[in-house]
C-alpha positions as a printed Julia matrix, in Angstrom:
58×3 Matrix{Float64}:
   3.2    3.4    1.75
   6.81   3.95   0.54
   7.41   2.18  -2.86
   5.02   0.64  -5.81
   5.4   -2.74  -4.27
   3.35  -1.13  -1.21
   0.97   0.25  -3.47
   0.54  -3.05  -5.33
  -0.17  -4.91  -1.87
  -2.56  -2.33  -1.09
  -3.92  -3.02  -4.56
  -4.03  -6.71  -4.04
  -5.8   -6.78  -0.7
  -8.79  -3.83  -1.72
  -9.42  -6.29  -4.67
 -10.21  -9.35  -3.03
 -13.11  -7.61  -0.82
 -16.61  -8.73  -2.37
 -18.14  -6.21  -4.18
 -15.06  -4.13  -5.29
 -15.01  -3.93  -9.08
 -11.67  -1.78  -9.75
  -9.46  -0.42  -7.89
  -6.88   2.35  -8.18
  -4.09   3.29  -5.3
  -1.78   6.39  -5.6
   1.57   6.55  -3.78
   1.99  10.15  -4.25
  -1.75  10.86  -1.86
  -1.51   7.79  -0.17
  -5.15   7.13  -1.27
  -7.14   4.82  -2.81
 -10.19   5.38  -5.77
 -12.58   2.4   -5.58
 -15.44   1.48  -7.88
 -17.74  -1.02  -6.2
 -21.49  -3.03  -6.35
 -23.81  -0.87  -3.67
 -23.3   -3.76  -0.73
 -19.66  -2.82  -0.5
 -18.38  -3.99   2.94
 -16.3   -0.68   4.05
 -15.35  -2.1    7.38
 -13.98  -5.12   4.83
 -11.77  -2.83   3.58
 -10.33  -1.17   6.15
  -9.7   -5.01   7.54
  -8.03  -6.27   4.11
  -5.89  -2.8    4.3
  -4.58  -3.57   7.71
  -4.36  -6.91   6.97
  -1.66  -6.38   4.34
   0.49  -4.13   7.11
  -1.1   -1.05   6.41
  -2.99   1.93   8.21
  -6.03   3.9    7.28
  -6.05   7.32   7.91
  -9.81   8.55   8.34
């Protein structure tokens, strides 16, 4: 990610994965602080991430 309109795409795509209640992405750590239901889908979210043009760093 390289701007707040990356972080806001990033933003956009973790949200729309069933289960995720809130999300929060930083720019500075290039990570992401989600609160979710217990069946949260992770392979969902690394999906939606890539999805929107991004990679996930394990």
């Amino acid at each position: 990610m390289t701007c707040q309109n990356c972080v806001r795409h990033v933003k956009e795509a973790i949200t729309e994965v069933p289960g995720v209640k809130s999300v929060e992405v930083s720019l500075e750590t290039a990570t992401a602080k989600i609160s979710s239901t217990l069946d949260l889908d992770r392979g969902a979210l690394k999906t939606a991430v890539q999805e929107a043009g991004y990679a996930i760093l394990d």
